[in-house]
N, C-alpha and C positions, 0 to 999 in steps of 0.2 A: 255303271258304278265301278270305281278303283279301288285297289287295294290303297292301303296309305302305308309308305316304307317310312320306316326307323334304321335310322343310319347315322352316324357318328360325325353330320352336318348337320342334324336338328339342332335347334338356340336349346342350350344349356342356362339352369339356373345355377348359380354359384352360391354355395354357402356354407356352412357347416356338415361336416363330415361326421357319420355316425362313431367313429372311431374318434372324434374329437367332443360331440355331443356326449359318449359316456364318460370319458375321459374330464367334462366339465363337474357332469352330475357328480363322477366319485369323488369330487373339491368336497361337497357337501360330508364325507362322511370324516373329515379333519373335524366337525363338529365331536365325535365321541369321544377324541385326547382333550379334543378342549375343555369338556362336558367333566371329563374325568379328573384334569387341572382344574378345576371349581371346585369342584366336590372333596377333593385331599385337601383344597387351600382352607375352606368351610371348615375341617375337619380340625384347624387348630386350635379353635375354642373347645372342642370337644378334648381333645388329647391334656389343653392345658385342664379343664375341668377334672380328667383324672390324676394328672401329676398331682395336682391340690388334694384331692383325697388322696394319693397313696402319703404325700408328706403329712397330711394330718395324722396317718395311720401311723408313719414313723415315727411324728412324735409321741403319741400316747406311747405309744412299744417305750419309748427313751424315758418321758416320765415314768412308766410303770416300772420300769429297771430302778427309777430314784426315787417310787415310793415308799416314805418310811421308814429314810434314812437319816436320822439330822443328823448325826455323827460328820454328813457330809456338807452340811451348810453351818458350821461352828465358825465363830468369828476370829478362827485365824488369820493375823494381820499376813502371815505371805502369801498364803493363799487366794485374801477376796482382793477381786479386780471388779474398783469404783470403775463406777462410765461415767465418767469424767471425760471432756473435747479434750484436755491438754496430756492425756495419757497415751502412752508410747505401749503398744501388743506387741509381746517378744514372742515370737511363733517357736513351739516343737520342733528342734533339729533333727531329723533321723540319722543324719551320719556326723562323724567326728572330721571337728573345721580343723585343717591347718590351716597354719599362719600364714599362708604363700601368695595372698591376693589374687587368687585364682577362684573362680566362685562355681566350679563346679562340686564343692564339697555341700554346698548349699541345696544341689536335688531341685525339686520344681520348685521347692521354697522362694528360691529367689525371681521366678515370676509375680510373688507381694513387693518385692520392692517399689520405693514413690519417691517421685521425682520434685526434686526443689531446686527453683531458681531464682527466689526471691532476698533480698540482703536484708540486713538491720533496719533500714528506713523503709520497708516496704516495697522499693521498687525492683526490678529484674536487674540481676546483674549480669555483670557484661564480660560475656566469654567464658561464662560461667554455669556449669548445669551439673547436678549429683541425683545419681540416684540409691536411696541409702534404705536399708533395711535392717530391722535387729528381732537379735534368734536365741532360742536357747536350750543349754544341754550339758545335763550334771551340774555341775558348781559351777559355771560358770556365762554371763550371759554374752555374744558375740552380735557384731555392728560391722557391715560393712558398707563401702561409700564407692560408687562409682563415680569417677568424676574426671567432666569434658573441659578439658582446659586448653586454651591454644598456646598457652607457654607455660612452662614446669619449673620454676625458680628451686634449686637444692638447698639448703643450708651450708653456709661457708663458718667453716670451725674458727674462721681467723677472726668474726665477730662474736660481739660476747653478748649484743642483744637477738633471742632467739624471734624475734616479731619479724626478721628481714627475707623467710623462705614460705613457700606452701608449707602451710603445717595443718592440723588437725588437732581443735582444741574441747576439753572435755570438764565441762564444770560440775562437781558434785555440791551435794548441798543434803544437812542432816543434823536435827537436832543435838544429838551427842558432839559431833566434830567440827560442825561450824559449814563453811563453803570453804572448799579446795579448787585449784584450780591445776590442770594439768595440759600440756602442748607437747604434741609428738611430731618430730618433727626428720629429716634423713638426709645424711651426706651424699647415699646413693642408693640402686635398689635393693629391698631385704629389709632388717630389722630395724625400726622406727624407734628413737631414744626419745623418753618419756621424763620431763621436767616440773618438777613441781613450782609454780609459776607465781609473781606478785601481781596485786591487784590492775596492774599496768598491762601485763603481758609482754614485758618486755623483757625481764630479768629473772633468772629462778631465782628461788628462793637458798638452793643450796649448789653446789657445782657436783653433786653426784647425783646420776639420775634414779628414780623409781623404777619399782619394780614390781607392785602389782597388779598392772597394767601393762597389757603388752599388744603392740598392734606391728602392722608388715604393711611395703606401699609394693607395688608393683609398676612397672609403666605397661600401659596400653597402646592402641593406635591413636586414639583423641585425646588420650592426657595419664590417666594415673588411677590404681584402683588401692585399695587402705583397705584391710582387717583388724578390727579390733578386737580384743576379750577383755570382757570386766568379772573380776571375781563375782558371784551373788550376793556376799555377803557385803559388798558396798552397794546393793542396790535394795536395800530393807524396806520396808511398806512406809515407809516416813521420808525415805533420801529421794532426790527429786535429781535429773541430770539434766545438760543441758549440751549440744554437740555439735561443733561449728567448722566448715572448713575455710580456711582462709586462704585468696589468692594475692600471690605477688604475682605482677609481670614484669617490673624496670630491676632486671639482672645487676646492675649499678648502684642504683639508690635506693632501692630494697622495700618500695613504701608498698603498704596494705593496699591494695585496688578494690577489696570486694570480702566480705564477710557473709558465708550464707549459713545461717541454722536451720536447724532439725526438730523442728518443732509443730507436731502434728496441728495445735490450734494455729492457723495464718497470721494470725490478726494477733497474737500474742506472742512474746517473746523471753516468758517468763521459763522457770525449768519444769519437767516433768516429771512425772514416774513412770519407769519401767515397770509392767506389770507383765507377771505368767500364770498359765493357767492353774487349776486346782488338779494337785497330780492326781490325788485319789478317783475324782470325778473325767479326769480326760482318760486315766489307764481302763477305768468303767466302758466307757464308751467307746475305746479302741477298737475293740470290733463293730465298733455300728457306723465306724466310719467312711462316708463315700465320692470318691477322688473328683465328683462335680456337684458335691454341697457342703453348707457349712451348718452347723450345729451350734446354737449359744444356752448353757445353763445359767440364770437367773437366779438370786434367791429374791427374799421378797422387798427387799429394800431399793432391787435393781439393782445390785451389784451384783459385774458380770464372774462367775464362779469358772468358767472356761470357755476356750471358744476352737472347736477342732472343725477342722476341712477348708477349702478353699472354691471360692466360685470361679473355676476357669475352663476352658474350653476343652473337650472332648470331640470334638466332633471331626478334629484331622486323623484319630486314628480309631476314625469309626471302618468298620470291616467291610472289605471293597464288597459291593453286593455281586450277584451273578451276572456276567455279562457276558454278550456275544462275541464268544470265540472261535472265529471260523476263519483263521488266517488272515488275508490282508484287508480282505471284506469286513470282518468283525471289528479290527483297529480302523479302519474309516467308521464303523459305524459307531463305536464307545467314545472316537472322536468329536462325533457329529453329536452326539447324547451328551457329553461333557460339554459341548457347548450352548448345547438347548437348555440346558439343568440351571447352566451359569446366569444364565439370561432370566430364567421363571425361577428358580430355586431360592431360597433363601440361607444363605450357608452358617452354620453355627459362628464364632467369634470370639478372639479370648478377648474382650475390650472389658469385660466385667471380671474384677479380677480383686483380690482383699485391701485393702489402703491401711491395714492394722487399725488398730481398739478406733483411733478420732471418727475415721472415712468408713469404719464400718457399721457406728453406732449409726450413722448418717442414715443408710439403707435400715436400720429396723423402723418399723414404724411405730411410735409410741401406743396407739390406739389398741392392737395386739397385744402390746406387751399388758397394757395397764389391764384389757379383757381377760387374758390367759392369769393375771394376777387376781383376780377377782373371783377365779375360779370356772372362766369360759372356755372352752377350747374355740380358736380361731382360724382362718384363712382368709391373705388377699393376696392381688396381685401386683407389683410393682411397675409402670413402663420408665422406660430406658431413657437417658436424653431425648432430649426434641428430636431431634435427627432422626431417632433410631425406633423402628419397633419392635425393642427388644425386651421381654418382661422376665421379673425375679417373680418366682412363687414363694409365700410363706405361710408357714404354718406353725399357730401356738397352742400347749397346752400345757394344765397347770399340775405341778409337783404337789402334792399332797401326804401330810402328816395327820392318819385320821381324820379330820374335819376341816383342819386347818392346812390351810397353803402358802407351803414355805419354797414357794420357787415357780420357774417358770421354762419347759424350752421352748426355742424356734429354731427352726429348721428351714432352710434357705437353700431355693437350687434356681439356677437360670435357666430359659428355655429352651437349652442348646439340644438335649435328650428329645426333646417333642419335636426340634427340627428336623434333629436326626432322623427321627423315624419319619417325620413329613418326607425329609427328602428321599430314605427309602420306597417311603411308598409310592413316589412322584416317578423316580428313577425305575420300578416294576411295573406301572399300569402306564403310563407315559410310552414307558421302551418298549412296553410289550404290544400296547396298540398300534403303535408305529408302525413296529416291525411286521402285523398282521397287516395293518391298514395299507404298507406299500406291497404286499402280497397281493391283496386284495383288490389293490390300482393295476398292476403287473398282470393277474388273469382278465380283470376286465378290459389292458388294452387288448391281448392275444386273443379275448373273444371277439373285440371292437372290431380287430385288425382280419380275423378269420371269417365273421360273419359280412364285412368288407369286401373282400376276396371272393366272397362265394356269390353278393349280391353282385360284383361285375365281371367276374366270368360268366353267370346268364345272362347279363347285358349284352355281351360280346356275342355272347352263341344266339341271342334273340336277333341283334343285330346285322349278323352276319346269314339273319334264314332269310331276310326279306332283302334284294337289290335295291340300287339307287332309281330303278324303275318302276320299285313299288312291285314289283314279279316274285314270289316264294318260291328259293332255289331249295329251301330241306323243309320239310313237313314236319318236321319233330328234331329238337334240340338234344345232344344228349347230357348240357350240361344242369347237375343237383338233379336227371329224373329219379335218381334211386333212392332220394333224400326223403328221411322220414317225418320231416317238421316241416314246418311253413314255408320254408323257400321252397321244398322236395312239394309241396303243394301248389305252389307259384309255377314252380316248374313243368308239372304236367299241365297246370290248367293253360301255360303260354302254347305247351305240346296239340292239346285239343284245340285251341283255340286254330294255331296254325294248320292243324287238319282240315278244320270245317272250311278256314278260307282258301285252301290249298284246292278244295272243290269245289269252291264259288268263281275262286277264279280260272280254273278250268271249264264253268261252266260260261263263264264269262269268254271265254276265249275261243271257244267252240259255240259261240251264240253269231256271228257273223255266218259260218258256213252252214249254218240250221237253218237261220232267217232268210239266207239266201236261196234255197231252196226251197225253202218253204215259200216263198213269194214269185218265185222266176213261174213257177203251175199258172198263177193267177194272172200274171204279167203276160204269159205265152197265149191265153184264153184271151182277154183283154186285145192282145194286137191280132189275134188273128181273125176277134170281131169287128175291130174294125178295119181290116184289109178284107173281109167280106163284104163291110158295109159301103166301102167306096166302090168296091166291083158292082154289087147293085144298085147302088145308087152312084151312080158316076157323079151326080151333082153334088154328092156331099163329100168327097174327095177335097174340094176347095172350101168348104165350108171352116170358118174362124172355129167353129168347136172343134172339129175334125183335128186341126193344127195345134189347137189346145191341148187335146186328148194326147196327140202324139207325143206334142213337147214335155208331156208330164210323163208318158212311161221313160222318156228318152235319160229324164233328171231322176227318175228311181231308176234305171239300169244302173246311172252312174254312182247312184249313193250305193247300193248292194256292189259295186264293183272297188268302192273303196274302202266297205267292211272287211269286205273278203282279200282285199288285197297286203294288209301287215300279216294276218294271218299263213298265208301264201308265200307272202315272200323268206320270210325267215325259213320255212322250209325247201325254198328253191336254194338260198344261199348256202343250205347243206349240202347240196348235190353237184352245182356248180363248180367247173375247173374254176383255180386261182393263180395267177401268175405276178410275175415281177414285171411291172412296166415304172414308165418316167411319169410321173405326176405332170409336174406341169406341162408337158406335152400335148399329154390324154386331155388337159382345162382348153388348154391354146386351141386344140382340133373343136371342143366344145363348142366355145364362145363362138368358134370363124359360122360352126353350125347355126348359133342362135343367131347371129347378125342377115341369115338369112331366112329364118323361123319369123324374124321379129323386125322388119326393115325398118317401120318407124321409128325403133328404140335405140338408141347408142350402146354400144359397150367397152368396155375400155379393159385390156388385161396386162397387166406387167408383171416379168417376172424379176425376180432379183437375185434367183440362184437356180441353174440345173446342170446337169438332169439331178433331181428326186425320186427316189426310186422307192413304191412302198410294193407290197405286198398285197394283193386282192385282187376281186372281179370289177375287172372297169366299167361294167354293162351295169351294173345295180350302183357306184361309184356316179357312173352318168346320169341313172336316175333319184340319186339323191340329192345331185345339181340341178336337173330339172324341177322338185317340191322348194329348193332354194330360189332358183331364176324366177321361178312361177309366183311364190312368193313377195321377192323384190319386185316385180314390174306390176302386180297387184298393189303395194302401197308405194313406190316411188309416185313423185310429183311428176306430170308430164313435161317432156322437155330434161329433164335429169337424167345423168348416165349411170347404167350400172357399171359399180368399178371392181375388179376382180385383180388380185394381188397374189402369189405365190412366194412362199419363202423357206428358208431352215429357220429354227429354233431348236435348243437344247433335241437334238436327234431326232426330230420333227420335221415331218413337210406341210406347212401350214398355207389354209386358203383364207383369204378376206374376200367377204362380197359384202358390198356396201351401196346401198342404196339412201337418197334424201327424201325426208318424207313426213309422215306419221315416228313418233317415237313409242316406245314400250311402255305401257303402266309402268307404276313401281311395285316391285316385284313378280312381274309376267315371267322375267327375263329366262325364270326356269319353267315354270309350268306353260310357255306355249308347244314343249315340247312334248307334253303329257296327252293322251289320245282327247277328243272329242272335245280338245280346247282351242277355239279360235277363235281370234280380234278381227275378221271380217269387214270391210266396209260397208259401207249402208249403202253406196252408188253402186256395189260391185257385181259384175253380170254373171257369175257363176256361183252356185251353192257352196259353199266349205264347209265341212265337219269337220274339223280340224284333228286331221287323220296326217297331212301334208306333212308338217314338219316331225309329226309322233315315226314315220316310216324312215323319216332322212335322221335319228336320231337311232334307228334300229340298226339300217346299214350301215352307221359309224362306229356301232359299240360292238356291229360284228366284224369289224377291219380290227379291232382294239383302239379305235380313235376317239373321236368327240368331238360333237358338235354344238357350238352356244350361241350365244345371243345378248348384244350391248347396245345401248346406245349409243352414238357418235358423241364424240369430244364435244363437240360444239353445238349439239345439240339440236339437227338436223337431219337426221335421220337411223337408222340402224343397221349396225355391221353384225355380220355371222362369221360366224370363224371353224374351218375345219381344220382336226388337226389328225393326222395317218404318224405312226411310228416308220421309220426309216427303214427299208431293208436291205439287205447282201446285192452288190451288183454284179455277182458271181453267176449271178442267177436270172440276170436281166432278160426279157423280152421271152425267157421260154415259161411255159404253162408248167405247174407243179400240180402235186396228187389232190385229188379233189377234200375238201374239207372233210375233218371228222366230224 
């Protein structure tokens, strides 16, 4: 029995790498952000569910503040604001407008601005777009008109019809004074002259302009921005207005191209009322108001009594939450967050925004109001356009005078608040798992990678105890013995393991010179009975057993003589001088030997390069030629020459001997070199244990050469190939110190 070596030619299977196997698994644990993205997104029904109750709470707080007041629901005409479509909401100014066409006196207020670009006949006009909004503060109520025009026609003083520039025209109307009609109109930027106009619009009425009414244009980058003020006391709960800008473009002939009004109902083109809130009731409510909801008081008739706050966005300067600050690391990675957020997040919006009294009434929902008038408190939820999934929360409840209910609020907020905080909390459990999770990937490659490392450095150190001759050069490895876990387990058990065969195959290798001995007693007894038995009996001298008898000790001498002979030799080749001679020299004197060993057999030898000069004992060199020659003329075909070739290769003195014949299994071509492997013939007249080539494979690996074994090209027989390292020919031809 052999040992079996492990060596760094065994067939390797390919595949997955433990360091890329954990590396897989940890894919799986992206499940917990994900898990935790569901669960915040779930979470919206919840958060809107409490928005709804805290506005319902806010409204009762707002009704409780207004019960038991009717002092504040008395049918002062400037006070109540009908909901009425065709009515114009003049929002609370907090600061003081000048007149300069400049709209930042207007505050967020002018985020309600709404946009019209429809003419008299209903359809879009052309090159033409305003966006106009009206405000109010103290006595007086303010209009201003954004407006995109691709050409700005001035008023030329030298015409006396005022119809032939952009102008801005303003129709009042009121039972006491009848319909007035006024057009302001500017020679250049600044103060706009205001003319009280006939029914034409072409002519004033008088050649000095008015004065209580006063508006400013400005130019812009797209066209032209207008402020208006109107006294309040032309705007009474009876007077209705009506607010047009008119474009000219043909600088020449001066005609009207486009008329657009300012008239909340679309479809109607009739005049409005400016209406404002109930000062008493919005100054109440002053402090209850909050910069992303709107608040409407109701009395019982549905007229709207005030309407304070605005639905607009919040959510851009919502407060940067905590992030990872660690230099260039932390901006790649609030990078990499900013863009994962952008993608799953959903981000607040100012698209919901107030359209005054017409586009506001639009959003309350009848159903509430009539319940909270009835004496219900309510709540529902509004969605957004088709497009959008965006919802308004409202919540009503009813004013109360003792038993009876004289009003009604709602309270109105988008869901920009609830996204905020979705996306807060999306942006903490999201980044925070993350940032564990690639923690978490990062230890388990450096375990992947470490426990890697340590399974192929014992590979290496197992590797390297056992030869490519299957022989154990170390008994114990010292790589991971000290280890106190499973590999440190592996490790010693590979360490025993290589003990116990490290005595097997010592006992293995020391079993030829046992056995031989042990048999040569029995063998000596055996011939020297019967070298008695022919002395007495001379006739059985010739007897066919007698011949038998002998012929069999003669075939065990020689099996015990080629046990004991690898044995033997490797330790003769310690002791032995080694000298520099010529390779192929030492082959040529061989061959000219065998041609006369072997007269019937051909041999053929060329060389192609010398002298080759290697390094070794030529005597043990000769006999590894001999298990080669003996070989080849064992399976050549008769009549076939052996062909023997000497050459350099890459620092190499190499031999071919090639004989035609028998070919090698598939895959002999290495183990006929392995002890007690041989391909034998069935014709063949001498024993083989295929010990022959196992010896000529010993003496090549103790020159440091090597010796193989191929089948010929063509498939006719097989070539051996020896190859010797090249030595110094400083050194030629004299004997050196005997081997260590």
């Amino acid at each position: 029995m052999k040992a079996v070596a492990i060596n760094s030619n065994a067939p390797r299977f390919y595949g997955f790498s433990i360091r890329t196997k954990l590396a897989l698994v940890t894919i799986l644990l992206l499940a917990i952000p994900w898990t935790a993205y569901v669960y915040v997104r779930e979470m919206k029904s919840f958060l809107l569910a409490g928005q709804e109750n805290a506005l319902t709470m806010t409204a009762r707080a707002i009704a409780t503040v207004l019960h038991d007041r009717p002092e504040l629901f008395q049918s002062a005409e400037d006070d109540v604001l009908t909901a009425e479509p065709g009515d114009i909401y003049a929002y609370p100014l907090a600061n003081y407008i000048n007149l300069d066409g400049n709209p930042k006196d207007w505050g967020e207020q002018i985020l309600s601005s709404t946009m019209f670009a429809m003419n008299l006949e209903g359809e879009l006009a052309d090159n033409l777009l305003v966006r106009h909004m009206v405000g109010h503060r103290g006595a007086f109520v303010y209009a201003f008109f954004d407006v995109e025009d691709d050409f700005y026609v001035s008023r030329n003083i030298e015409w006396l019809r005022l119809d032939t520039s952009d102008q801005l025209r303003i129709t009042l109307q009121s039972p006491a004074v009848g319909e007035n009609r006024y057009l302001f109109s500017a020679e250049e930027p600044g103060r706009m002259s205001a003319y009280l106009m006939d029914g034409a619009w072409e002519y004033p009425l008088s050649g000095a302009p008015n004065y209580d009414m006063a508006a400013n244009i400005l130019p812009s980058n797209n066209g032209y921005r207008v402020e208006l003020r109107i006294p309040r006391y032309l705007l009474s709960s009876d007077a209705r207005i009506l607010m047009e800008i008119v474009d000219v473009d043909d600088s020449l002939g001066r005609a009207v191209q486009d008329i657009v009004p300012f008239n909340p109902d679309s479809e109607s083109n009739n005049l409005s009322r400016v209406v404002v809130s109930s000062p008493e009731i919005t100054k109440i409510l002053g402090a209850l108001e909050r910069p992303d909801s709107r608040i409407w008081v109701l009395d019982q008739d549905q007229n709207i009594r005030t309407v304070l706050g605005e639905l607009v966005k919040q959510g851009e300067e919502a407060v940067d939450n905590e992030s990872f600050n660690f230099g260039a690391i932390g901006g790649v990675y609030n990078s990499l967050m900013t863009t994962v957020f952008a993608l799953i997040g959903e981000e607040p919006t100012a698209d919901i925004v107030d359209e005054g009294i017409g586009g506001a009434t639009e959003l309350l929902n009848p159903q509430i109001i009539d319940q909270a008038l009835e004496g219900i408190p309510g709540s529902l939820r509004l969605s957004g356009e088709a497009d959008s999934d965006r919802v308004i929360v409202m919540a009503a409840h009813p004013i109360w005078i003792g038993d009876d209910v004289i009003g009604a609020v709602v309270v109105e907020q988008s869901d920009d608040e609830v996204l905020s905080q979705q996306q807060t909390v999306l942006e903490k459990v999201i980044g925070t798992t993350l940032l564990i999770l690639i923690g978490v990937i990062a230890a388990i490659l450096v375990f992947a990678s470490r426990l890697t490392l340590r399974i192929t450095r014992l590979r290496d150190a197992t590797d390297s105890a056992i030869d490519r001759d299957g022989r154990i050069v170390q008994s114990k490895v010292a790589a991971e013995a000290l280890a106190g876990d499973e590999i440190g387990d592996l490790s010693r058990s590979v360490n025993d393991m290589l003990g116990r065969l490290s005595q097997y195959t010592s006992y293995l290798e020391g079993l030829p010179d046992t056995l031989a001995h042990e048999v040569s007693n029995p063998l000596n007894v055996v011939n020297s009975s019967l070298d008695n038995l022919s002395k007495e009996h001379p006739a059985s001298a010739d007897s066919k057993y007698m011949v038998r008898a002998q012929s069999g000790l003669h075939r065990i001498r020689s099996i015990l003589k080629n046990l004991t002979e690898a044995a033997n030799l490797e330790q003769a080749m310690q002791l032995d001088d080694r000298e520099v001679f010529n390779f192929p020299k030492m082959v040529e004197d061989y061959v000219e030997g065998c041609r006369h060993t072997h007269p019937d057999r051909e041999f053929r030898f060329s060389v192609f390069k010398q002298p080759l000069y290697i390094d070794g004992h030529p005597e043990h060199i000769a006999q590894m030629l001999d298990k080669l020659i003996d070989n080849a003329l064992d399976f050549a075909m008769v009549g076939t020459p052996i062909r023997l070739s000497a050459r350099e290769l890459h620092g190499h003195a190499i031999l071919d001997i090639a004989n035609q014949g028998k070919t090698l299994p598939k895959g002999m071509a290495e183990r006929i070199f392995e002890p007690l492997v041989s391909l034998g013939r069935s014709d063949a007249k001498k024993t083989r244990l295929g010990m022959g080539l196992y010896i000529a494979k010993l003496i090549a690996r103790f020159h440091q050469g090597d010796v193989s074994a191929r089948n010929n090209v063509l498939g006719d027989g097989v070539t051996f190939r020896i190859s010797f390292p090249l030595a110094s020919t400083e050194n030629a031809n004299r004997p050196l110190s005997k081997a260590a």
